[in-house]
C-alpha positions as CSV (number, residue, x, y, z in Angstrom):
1,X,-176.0,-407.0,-2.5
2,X,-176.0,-408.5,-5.9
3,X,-172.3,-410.4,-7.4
4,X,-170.7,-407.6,-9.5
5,X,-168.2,-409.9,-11.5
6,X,-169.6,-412.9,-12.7
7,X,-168.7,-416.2,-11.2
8,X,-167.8,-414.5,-7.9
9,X,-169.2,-414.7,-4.5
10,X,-169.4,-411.5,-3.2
11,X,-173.1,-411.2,-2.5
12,X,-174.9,-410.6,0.7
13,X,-178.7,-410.4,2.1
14,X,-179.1,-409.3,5.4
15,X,-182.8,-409.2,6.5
16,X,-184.6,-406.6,9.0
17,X,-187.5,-408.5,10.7
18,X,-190.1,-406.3,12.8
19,X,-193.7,-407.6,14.1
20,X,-194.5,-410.8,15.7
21,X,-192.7,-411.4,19.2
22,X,-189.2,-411.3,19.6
23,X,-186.8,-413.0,19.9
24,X,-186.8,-414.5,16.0
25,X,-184.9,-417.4,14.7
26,X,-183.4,-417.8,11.6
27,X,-182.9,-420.4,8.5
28,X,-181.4,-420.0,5.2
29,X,-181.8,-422.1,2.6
30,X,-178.0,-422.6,3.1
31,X,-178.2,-424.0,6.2
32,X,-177.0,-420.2,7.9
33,X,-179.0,-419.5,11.1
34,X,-178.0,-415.5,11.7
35,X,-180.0,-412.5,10.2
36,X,-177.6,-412.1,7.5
37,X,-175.7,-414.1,5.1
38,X,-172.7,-413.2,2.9
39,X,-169.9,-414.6,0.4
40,X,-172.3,-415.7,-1.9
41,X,-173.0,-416.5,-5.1
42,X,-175.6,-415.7,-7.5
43,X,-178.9,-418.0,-7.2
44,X,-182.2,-417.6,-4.9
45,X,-182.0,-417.7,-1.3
46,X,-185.2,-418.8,1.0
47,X,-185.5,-416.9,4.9
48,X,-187.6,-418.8,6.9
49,X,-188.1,-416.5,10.3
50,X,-190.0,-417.7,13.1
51,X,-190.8,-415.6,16.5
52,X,-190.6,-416.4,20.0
53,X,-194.3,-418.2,20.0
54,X,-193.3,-419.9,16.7
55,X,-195.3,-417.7,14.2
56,X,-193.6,-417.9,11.0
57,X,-192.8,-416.1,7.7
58,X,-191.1,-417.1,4.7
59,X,-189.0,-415.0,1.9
60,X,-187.0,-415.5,-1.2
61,X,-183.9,-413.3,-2.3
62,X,-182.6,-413.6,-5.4
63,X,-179.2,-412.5,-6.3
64,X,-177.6,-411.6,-9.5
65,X,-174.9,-411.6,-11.0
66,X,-173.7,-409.9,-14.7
67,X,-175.2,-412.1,-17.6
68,X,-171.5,-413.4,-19.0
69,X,-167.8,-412.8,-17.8
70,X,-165.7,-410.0,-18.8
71,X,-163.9,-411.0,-22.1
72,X,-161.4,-409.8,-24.3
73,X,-160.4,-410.8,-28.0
74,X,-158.0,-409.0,-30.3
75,X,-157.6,-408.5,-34.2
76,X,-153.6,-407.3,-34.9
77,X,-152.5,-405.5,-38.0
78,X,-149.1,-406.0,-38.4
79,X,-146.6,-403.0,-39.9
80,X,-146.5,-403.0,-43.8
81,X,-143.1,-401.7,-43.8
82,X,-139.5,-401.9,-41.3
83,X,-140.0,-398.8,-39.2
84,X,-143.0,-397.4,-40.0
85,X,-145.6,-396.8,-36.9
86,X,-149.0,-398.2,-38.8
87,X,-149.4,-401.0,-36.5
88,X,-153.4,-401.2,-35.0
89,X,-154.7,-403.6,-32.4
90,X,-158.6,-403.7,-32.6
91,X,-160.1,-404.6,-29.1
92,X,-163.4,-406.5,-29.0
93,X,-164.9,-406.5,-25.2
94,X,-168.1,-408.6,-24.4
95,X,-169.7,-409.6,-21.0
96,X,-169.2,-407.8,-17.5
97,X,-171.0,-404.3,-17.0
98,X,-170.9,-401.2,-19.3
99,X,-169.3,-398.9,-19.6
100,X,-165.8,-400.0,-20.0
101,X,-162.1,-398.1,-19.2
102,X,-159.2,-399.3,-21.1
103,X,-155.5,-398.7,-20.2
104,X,-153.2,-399.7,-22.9
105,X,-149.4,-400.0,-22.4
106,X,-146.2,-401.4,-24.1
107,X,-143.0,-402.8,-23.4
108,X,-141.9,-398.9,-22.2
109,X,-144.7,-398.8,-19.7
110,X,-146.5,-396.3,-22.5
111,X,-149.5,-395.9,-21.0
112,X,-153.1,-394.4,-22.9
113,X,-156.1,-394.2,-20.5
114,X,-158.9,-394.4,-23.5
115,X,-162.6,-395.0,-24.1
116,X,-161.8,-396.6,-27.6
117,X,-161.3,-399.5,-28.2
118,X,-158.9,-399.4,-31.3
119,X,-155.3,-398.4,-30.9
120,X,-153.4,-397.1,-34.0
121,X,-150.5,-395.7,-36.0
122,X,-148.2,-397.9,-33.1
123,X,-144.8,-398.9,-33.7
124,X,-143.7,-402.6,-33.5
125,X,-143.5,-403.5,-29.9
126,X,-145.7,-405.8,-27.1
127,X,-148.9,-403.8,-25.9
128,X,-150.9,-405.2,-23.0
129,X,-154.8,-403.7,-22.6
130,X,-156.8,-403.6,-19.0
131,X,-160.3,-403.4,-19.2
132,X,-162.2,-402.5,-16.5
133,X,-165.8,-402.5,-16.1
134,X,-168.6,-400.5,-14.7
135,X,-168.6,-402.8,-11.1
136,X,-164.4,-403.0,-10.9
137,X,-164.0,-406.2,-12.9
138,X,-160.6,-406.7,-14.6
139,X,-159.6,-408.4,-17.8
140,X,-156.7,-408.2,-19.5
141,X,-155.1,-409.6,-23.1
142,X,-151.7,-409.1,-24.9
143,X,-150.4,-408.7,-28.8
144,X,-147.2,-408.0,-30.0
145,X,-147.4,-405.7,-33.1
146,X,-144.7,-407.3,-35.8
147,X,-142.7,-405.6,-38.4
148,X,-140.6,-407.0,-41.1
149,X,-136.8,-408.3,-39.8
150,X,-135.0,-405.4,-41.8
151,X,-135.5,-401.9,-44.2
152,X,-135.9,-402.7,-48.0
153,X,-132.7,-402.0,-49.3
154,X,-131.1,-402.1,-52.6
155,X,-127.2,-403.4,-53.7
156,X,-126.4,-402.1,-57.1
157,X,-123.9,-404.0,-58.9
158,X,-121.2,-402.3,-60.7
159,X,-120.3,-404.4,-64.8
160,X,-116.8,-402.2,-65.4
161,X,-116.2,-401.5,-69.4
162,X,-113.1,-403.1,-70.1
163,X,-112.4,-401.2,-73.5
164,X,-112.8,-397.3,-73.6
165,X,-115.7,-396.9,-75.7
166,X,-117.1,-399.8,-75.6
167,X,-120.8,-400.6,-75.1
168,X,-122.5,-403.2,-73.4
């Protein structure tokens, strides 16, 4: 069984030996003596079996592992103007296992299951994104999407006449 995430040490090799005379005994490259080994992690593993009148065979597993980890960047745009809901948060996913699910959420616990990787027309708030891959492996990576501190607003100021008539 090869490692589905990278880096971990979930893979196994169990081996089925028939032939020779039993009983057989076993050695791993690892130092493991039973017909199986697990918790491993990727690399090449050598079985060296030998039978009951010491006949011997030799094998080499090697286990895999995805070629890089799952990883996530992020490139925010920020809201042009106070209220408006143009924020985007473009997601950028490389290493782990094709395809990908992503479940984007907010400070509300908004959720969107989606297979893009862009999310748009958002209003200012914290969004959170969990990617998972193909074999179960999890990544996740924050943004906040900013707006300015307040509306554009306007204060007109008022010059009174003091003289009917006159002009300024």
């Amino acid at each position: 069984t090869d490692i589905l995430c990278f880096g971990n040490n979930t893979g196994a090799v169990s081996s089925f030996v028939s032939g020779g005379t039993a009983s057989y005994s076993y050695l791993w490259s690892n130092g493991a003596t039973t017909s199986g080994i697990q918790n491993l992690i990727a690399g090449n593993y050598a079985l060296t079996v030998t039978d009951s009148k010491g006949c011997v065979i030799a094998d080499n597993i090697n286990l895999l592992q995805p070629a890089a980890p799952l990883a996530l960047s992020t490139v925010v745009t920020n809201i042009d103007c106070y209220g408006n809901n143009n924020g985007v948060i473009d997601l950028t996913i490389t290493g782990g296992t094709t395809p990908y699910l992503k479940a984007w959420s907010n400070s509300g616990t908004f959720v969107i299951i989606d297979t893009t990787t862009t999310l748009a027309g958002q209003f200012a708030d914290d969004y959170t994104v969990l990617v998972t891959d193909a074999n179960g492996c999890q990544a996740t990576i924050s943004e906040t999407i900013t707006q300015p501190a307040a509306p554009l607003a306007i204060t007109g100021i008022v010059d009174h006449v003091n003289c009917f008539g006159l002009k300024m």
